[in-house]
mmCIF file as Biopython writes it, N, C-alpha, C and O atoms, coordinates in Angstrom:
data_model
#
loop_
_atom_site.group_PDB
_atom_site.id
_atom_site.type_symbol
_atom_site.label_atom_id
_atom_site.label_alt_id
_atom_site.label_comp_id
_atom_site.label_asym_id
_atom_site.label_entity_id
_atom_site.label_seq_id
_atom_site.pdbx_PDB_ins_code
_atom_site.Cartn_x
_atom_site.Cartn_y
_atom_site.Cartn_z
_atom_site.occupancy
_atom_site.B_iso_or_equiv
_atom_site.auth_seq_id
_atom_site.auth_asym_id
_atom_site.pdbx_PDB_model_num
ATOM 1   N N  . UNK A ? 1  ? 11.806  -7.211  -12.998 1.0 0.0 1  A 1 
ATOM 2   C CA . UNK A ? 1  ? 12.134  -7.211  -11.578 1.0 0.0 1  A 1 
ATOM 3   C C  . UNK A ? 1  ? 11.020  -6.508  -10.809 1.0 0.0 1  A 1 
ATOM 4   O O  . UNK A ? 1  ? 10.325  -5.555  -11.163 1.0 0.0 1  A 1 
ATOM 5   N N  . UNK A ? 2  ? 11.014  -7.217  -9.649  1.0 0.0 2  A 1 
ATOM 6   C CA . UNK A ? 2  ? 9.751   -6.303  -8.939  1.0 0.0 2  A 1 
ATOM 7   C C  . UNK A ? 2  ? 10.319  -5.947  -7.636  1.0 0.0 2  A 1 
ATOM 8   O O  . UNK A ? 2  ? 11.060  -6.659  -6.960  1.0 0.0 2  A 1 
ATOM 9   N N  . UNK A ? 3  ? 9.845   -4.627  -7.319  1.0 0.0 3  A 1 
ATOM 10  C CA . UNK A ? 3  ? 10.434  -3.829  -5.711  1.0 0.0 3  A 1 
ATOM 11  C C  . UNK A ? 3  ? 9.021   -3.998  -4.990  1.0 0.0 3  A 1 
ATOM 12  O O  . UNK A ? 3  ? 7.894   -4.128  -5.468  1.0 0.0 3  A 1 
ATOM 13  N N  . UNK A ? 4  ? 9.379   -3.961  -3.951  1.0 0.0 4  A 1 
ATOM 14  C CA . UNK A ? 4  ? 8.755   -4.041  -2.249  1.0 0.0 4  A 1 
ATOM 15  C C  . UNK A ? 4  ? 8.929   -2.943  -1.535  1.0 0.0 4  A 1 
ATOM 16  O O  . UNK A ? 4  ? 10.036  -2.406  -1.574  1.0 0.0 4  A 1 
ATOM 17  N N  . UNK A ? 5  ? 7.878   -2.379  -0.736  1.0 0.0 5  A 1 
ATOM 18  C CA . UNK A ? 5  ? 8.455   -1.423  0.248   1.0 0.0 5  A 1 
ATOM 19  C C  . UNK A ? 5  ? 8.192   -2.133  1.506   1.0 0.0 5  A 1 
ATOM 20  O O  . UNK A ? 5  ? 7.176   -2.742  1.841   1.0 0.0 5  A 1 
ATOM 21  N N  . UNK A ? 6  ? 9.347   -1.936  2.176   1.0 0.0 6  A 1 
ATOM 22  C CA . UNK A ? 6  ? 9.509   -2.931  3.678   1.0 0.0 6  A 1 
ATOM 23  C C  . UNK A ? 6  ? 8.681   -2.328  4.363   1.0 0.0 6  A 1 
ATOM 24  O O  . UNK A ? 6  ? 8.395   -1.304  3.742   1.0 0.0 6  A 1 
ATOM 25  N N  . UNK A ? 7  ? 8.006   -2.389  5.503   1.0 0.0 7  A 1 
ATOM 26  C CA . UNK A ? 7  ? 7.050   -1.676  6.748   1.0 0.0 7  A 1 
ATOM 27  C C  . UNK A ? 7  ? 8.104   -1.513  7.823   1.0 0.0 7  A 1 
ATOM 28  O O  . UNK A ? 7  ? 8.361   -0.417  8.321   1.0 0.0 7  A 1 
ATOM 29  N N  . UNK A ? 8  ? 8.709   -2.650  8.165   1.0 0.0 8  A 1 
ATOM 30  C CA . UNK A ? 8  ? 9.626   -2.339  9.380   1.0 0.0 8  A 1 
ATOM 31  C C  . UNK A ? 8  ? 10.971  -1.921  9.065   1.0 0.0 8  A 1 
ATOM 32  O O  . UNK A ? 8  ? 11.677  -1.769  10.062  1.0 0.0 8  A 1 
ATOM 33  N N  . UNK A ? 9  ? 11.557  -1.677  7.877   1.0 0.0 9  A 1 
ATOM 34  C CA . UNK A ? 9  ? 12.673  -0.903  7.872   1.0 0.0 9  A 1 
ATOM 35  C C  . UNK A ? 9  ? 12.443  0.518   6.875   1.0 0.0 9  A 1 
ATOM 36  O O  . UNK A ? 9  ? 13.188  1.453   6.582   1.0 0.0 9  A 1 
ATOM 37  N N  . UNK A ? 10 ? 11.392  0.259   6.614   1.0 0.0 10 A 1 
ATOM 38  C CA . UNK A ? 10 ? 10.813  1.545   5.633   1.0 0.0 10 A 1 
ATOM 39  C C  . UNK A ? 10 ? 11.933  1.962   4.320   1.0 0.0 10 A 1 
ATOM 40  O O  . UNK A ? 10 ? 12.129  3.084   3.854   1.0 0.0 10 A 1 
ATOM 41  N N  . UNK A ? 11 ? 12.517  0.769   3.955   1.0 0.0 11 A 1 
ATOM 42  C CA . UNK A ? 11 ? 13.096  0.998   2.228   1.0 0.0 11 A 1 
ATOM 43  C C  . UNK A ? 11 ? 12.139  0.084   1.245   1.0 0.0 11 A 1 
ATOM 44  O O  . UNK A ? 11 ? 11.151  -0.643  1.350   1.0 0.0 11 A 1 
ATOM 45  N N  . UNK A ? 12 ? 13.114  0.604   0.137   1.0 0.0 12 A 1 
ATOM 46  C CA . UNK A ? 12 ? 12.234  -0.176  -0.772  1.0 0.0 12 A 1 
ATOM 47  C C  . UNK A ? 12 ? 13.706  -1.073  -0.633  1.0 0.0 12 A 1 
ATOM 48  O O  . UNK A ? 12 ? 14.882  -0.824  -0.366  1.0 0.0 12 A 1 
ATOM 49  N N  . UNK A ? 13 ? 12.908  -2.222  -0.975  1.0 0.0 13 A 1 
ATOM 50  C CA . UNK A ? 13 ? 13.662  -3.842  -1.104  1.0 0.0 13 A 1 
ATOM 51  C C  . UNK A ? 13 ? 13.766  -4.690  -2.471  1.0 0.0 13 A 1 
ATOM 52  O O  . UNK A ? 13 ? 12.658  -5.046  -2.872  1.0 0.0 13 A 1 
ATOM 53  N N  . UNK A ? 14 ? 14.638  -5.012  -3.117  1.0 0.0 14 A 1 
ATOM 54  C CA . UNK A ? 14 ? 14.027  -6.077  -4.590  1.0 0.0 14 A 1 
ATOM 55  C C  . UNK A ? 14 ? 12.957  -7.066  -3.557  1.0 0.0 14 A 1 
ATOM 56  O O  . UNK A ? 14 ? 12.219  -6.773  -2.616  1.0 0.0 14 A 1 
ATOM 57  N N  . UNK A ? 15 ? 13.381  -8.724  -4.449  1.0 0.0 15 A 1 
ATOM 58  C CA . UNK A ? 15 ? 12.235  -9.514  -4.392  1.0 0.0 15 A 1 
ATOM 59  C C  . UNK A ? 15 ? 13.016  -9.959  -3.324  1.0 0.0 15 A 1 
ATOM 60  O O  . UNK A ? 15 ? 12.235  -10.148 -2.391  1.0 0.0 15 A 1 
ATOM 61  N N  . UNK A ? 16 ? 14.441  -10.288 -2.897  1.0 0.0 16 A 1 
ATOM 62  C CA . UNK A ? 16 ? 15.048  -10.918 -1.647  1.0 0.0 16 A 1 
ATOM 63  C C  . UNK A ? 16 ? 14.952  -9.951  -0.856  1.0 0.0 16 A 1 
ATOM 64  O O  . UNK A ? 16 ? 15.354  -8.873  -1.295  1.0 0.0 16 A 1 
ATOM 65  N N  . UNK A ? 17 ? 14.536  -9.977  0.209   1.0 0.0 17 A 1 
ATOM 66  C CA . UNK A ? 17 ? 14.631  -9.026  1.197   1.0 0.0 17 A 1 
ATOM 67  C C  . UNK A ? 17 ? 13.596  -9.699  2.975   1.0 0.0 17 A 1 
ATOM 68  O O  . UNK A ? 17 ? 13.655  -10.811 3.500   1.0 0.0 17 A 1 
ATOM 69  N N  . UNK A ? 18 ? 12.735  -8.379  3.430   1.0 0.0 18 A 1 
ATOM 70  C CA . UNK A ? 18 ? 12.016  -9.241  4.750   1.0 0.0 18 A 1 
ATOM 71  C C  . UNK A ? 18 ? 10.950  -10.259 3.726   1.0 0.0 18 A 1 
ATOM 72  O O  . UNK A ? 18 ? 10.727  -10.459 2.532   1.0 0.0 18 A 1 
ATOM 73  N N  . UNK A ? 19 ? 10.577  -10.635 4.823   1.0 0.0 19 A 1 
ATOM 74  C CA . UNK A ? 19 ? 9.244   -11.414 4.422   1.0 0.0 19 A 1 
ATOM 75  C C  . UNK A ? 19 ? 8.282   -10.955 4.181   1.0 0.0 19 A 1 
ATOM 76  O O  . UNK A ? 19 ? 8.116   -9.836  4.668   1.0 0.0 19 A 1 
ATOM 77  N N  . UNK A ? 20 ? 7.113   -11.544 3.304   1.0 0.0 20 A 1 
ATOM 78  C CA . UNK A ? 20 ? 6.329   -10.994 2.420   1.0 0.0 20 A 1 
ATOM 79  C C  . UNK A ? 20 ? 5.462   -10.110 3.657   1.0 0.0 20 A 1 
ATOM 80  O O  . UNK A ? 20 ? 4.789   -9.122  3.362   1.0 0.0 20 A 1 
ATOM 81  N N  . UNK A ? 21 ? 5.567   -10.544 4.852   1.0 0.0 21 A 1 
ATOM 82  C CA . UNK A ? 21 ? 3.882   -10.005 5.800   1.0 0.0 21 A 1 
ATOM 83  C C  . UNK A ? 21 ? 4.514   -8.493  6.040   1.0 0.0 21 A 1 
ATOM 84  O O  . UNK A ? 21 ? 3.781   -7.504  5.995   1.0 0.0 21 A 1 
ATOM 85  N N  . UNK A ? 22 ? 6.138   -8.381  6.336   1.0 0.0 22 A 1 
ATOM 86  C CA . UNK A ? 22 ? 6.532   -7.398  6.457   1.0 0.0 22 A 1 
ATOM 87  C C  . UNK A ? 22 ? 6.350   -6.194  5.494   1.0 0.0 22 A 1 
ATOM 88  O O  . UNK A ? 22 ? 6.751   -5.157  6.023   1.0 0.0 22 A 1 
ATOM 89  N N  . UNK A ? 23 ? 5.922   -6.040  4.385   1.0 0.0 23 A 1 
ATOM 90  C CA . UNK A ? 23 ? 6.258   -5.894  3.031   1.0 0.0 23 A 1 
ATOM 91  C C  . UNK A ? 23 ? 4.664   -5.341  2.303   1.0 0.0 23 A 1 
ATOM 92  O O  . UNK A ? 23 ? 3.590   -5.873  2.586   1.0 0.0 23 A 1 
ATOM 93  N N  . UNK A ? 24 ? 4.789   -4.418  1.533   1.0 0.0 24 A 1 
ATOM 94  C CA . UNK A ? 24 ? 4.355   -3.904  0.610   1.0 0.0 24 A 1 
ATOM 95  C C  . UNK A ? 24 ? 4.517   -4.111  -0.872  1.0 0.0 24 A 1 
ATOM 96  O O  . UNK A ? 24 ? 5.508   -3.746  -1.504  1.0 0.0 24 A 1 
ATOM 97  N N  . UNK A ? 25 ? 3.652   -4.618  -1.290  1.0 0.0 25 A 1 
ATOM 98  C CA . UNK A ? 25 ? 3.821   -4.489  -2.964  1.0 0.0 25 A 1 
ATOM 99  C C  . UNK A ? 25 ? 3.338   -6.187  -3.216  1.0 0.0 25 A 1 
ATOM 100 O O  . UNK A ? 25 ? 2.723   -6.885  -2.409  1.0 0.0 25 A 1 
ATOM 101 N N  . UNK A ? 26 ? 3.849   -6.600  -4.654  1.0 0.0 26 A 1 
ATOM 102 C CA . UNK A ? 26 ? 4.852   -5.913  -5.382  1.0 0.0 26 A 1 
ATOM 103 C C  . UNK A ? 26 ? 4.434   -5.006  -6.258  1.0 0.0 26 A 1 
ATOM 104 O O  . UNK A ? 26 ? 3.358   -5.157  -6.836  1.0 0.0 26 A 1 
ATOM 105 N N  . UNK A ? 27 ? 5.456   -3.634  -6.539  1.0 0.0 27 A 1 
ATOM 106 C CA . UNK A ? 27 ? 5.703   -3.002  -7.492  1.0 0.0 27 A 1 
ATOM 107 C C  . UNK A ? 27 ? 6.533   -3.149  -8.782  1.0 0.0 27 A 1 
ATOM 108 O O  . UNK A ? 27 ? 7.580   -3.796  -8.771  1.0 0.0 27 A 1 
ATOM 109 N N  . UNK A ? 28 ? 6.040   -2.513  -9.958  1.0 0.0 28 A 1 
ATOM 110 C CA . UNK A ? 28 ? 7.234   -2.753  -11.218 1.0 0.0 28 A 1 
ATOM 111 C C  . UNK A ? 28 ? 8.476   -1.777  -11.004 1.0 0.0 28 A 1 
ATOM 112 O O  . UNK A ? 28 ? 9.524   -2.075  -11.576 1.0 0.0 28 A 1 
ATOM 113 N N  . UNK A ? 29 ? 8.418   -0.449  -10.092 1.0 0.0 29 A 1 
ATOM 114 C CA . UNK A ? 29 ? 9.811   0.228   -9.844  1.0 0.0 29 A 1 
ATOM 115 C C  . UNK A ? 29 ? 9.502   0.684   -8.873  1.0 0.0 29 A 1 
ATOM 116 O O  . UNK A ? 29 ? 8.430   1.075   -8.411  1.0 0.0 29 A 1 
ATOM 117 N N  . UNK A ? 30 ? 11.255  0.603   -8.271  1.0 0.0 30 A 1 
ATOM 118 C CA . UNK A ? 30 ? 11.667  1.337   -7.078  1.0 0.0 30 A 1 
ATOM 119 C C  . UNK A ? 30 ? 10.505  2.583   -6.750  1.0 0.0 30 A 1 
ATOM 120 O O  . UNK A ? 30 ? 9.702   2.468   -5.824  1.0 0.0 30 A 1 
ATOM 121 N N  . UNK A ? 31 ? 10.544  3.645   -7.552  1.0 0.0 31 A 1 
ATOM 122 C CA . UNK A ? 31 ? 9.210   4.849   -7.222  1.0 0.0 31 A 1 
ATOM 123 C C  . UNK A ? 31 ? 8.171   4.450   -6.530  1.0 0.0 31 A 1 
ATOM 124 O O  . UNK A ? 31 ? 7.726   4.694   -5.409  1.0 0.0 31 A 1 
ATOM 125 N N  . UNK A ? 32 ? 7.755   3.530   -7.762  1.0 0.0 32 A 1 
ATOM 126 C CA . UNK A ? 32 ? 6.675   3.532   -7.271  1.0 0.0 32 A 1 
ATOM 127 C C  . UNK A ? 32 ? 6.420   2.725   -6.098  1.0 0.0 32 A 1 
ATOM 128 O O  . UNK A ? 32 ? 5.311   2.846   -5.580  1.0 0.0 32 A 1 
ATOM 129 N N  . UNK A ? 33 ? 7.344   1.838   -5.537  1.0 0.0 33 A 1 
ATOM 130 C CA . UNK A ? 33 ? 7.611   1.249   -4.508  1.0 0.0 33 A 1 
ATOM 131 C C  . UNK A ? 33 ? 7.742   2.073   -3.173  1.0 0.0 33 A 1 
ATOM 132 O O  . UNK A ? 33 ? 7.460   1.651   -2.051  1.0 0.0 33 A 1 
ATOM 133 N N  . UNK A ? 34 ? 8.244   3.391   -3.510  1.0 0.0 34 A 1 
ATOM 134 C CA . UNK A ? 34 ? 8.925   4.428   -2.337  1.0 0.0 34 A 1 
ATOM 135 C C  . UNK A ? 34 ? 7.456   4.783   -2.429  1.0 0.0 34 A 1 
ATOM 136 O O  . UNK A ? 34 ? 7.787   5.794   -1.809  1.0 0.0 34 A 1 
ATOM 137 N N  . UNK A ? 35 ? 6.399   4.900   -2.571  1.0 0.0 35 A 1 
ATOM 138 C CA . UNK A ? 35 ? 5.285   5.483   -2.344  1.0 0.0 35 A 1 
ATOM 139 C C  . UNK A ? 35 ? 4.483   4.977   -1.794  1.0 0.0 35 A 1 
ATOM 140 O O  . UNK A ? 35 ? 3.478   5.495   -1.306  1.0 0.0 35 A 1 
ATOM 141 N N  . UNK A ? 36 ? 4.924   3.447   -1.781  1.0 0.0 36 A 1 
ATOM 142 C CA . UNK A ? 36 ? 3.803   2.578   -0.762  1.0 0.0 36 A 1 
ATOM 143 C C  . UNK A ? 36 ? 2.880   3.132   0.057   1.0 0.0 36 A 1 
ATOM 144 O O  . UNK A ? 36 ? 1.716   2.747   -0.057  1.0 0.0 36 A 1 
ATOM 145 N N  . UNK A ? 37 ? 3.249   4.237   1.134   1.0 0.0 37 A 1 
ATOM 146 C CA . UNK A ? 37 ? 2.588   4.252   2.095   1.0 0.0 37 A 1 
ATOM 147 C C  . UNK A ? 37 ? 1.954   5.280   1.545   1.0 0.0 37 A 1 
ATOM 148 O O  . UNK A ? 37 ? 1.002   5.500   2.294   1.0 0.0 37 A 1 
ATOM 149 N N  . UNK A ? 38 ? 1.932   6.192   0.483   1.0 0.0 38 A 1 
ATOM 150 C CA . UNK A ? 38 ? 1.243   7.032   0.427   1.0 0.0 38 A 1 
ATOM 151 C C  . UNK A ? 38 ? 0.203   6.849   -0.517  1.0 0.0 38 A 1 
ATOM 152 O O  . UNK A ? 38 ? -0.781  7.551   -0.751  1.0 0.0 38 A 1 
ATOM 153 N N  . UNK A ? 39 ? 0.517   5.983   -0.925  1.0 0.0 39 A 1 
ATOM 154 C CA . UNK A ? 39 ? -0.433  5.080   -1.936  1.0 0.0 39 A 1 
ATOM 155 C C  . UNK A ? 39 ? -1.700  4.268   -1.351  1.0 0.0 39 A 1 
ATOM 156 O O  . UNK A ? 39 ? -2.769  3.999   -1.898  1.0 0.0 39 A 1 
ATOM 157 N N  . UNK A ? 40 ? -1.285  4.007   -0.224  1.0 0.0 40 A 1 
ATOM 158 C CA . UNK A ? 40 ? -1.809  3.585   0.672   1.0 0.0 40 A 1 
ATOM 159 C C  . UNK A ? 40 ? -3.065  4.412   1.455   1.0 0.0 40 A 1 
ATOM 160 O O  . UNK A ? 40 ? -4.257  4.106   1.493   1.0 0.0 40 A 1 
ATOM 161 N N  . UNK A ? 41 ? -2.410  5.501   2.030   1.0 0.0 41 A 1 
ATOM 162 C CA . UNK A ? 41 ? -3.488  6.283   2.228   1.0 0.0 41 A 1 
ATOM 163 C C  . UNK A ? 41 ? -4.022  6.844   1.482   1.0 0.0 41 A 1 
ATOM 164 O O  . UNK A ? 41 ? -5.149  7.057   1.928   1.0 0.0 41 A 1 
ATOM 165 N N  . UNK A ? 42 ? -3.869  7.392   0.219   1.0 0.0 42 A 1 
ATOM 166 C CA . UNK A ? 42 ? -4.644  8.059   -0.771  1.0 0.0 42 A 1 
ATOM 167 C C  . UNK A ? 42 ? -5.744  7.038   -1.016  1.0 0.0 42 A 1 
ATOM 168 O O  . UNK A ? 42 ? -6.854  7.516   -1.252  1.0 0.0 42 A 1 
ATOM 169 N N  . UNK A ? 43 ? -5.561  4.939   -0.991  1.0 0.0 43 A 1 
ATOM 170 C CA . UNK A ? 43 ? -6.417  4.440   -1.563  1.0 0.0 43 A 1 
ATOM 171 C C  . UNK A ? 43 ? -7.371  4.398   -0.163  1.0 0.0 43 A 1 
ATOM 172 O O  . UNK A ? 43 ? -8.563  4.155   -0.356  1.0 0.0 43 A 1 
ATOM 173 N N  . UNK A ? 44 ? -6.903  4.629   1.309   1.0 0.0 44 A 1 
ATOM 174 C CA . UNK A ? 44 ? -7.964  4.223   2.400   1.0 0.0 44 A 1 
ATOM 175 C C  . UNK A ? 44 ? -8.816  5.962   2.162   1.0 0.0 44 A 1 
ATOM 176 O O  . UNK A ? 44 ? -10.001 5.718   1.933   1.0 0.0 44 A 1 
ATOM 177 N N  . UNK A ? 45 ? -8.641  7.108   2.154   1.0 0.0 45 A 1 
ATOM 178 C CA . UNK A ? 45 ? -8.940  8.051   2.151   1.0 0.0 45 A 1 
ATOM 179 C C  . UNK A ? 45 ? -10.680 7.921   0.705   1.0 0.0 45 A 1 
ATOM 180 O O  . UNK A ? 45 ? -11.908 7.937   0.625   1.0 0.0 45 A 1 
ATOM 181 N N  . UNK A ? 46 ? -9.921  7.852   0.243   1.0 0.0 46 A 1 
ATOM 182 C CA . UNK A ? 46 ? -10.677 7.113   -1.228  1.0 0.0 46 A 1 
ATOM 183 C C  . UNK A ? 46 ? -12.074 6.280   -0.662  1.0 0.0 46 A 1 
ATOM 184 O O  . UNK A ? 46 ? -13.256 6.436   -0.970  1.0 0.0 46 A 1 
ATOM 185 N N  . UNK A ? 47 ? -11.562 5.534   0.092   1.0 0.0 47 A 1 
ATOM 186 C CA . UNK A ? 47 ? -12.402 4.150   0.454   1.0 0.0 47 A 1 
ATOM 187 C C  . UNK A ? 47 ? -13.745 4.868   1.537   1.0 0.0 47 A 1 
ATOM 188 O O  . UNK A ? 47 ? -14.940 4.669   1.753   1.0 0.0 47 A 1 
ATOM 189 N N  . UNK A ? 48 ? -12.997 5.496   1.852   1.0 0.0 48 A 1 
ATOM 190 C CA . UNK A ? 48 ? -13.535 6.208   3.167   1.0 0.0 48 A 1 
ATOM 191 C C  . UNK A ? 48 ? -14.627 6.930   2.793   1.0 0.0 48 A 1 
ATOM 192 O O  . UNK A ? 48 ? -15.490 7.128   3.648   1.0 0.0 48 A 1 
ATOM 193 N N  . UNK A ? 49 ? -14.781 7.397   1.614   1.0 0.0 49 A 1 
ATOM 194 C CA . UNK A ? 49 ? -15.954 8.443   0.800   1.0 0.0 49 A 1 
ATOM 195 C C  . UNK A ? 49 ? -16.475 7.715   -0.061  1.0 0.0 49 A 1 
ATOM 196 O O  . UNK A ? 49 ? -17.476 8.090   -0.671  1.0 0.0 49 A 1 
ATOM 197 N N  . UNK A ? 50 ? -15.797 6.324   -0.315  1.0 0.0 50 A 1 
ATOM 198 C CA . UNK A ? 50 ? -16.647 5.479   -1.367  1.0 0.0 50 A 1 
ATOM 199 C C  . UNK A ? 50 ? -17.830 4.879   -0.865  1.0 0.0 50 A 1 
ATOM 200 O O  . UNK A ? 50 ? -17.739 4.021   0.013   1.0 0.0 50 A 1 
ATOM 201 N N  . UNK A ? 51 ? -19.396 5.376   -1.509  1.0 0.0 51 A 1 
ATOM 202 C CA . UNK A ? 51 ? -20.094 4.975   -0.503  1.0 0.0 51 A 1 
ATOM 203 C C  . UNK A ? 51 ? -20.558 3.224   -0.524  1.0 0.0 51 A 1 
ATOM 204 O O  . UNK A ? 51 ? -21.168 2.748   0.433   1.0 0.0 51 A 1 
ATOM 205 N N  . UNK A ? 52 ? -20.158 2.343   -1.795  1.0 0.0 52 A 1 
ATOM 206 C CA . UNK A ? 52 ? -19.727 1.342   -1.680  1.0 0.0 52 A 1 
ATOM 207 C C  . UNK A ? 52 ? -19.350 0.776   -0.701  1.0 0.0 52 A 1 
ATOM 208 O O  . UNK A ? 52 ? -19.952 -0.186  -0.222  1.0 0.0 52 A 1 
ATOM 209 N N  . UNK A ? 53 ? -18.192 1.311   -0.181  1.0 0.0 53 A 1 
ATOM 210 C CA . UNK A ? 53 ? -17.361 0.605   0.908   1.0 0.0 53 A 1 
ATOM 211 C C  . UNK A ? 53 ? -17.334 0.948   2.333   1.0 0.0 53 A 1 
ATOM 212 O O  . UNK A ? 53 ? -16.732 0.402   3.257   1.0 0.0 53 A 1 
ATOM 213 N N  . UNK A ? 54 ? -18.255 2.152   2.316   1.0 0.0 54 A 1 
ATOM 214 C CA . UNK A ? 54 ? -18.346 2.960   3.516   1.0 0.0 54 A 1 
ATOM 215 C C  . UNK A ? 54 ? -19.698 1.914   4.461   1.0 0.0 54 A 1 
ATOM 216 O O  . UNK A ? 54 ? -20.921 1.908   4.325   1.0 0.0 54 A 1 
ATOM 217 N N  . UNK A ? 55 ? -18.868 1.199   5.313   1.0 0.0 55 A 1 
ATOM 218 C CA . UNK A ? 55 ? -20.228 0.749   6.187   1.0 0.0 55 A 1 
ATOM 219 C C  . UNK A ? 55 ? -21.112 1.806   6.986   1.0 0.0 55 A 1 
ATOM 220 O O  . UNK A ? 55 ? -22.277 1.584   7.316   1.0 0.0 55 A 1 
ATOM 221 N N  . UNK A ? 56 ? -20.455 2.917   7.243   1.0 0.0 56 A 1 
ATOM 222 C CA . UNK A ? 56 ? -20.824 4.112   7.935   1.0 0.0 56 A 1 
ATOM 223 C C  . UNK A ? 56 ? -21.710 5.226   7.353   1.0 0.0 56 A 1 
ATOM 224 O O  . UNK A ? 56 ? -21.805 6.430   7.592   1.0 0.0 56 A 1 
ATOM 225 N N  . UNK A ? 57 ? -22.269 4.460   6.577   1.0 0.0 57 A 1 
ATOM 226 C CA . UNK A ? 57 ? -22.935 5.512   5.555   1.0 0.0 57 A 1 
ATOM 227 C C  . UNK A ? 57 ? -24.210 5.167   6.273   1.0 0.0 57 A 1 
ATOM 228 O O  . UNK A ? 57 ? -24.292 4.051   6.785   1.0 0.0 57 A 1 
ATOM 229 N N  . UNK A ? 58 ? -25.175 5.977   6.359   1.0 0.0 58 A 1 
ATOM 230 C CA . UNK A ? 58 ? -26.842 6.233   6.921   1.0 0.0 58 A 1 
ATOM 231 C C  . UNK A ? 58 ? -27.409 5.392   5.184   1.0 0.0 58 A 1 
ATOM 232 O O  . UNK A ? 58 ? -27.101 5.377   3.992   1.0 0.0 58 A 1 
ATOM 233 N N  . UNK A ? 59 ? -28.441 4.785   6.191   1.0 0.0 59 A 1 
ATOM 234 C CA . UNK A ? 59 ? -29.537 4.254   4.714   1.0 0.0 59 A 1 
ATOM 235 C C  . UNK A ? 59 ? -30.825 4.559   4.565   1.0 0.0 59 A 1 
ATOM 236 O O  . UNK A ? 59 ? -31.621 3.852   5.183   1.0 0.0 59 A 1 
ATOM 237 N N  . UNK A ? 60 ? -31.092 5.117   4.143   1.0 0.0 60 A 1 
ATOM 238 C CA . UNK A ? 60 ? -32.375 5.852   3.848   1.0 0.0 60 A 1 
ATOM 239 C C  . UNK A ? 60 ? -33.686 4.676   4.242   1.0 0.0 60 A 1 
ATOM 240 O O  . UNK A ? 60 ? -34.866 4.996   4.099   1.0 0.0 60 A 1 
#
């Protein structure tokens, strides 16, 4: 079974629930589903110092 975390009602959802645009995941459990959003920022925070991905980085 796979969980979702909703955006506009902010639960976690099984696979019936809003629609996918609304929606986060999928996840393999509820947890880790309830963490969506923080999962979320830990990976933009991440991104943000990756100098890979950082367009904002100075180039020598």
């Amino acid at each position: 079974m796979s969980y979702w975390f909703c955006l506009k009602h902010h639960v976690v959802e099984p696979e019936e629930g809003c629609p996918n645009k609304d929606r986060l995941g999928p996840f393999e459990t509820e947890g880790e589903a309830s963490r969506a959003l923080e999962k979320a920022a830990e990976r933009t925070e991440a991104w943000d110092h990756d100098p890979v991905w950082n367009d904002d980085a100075e180039s020598d």
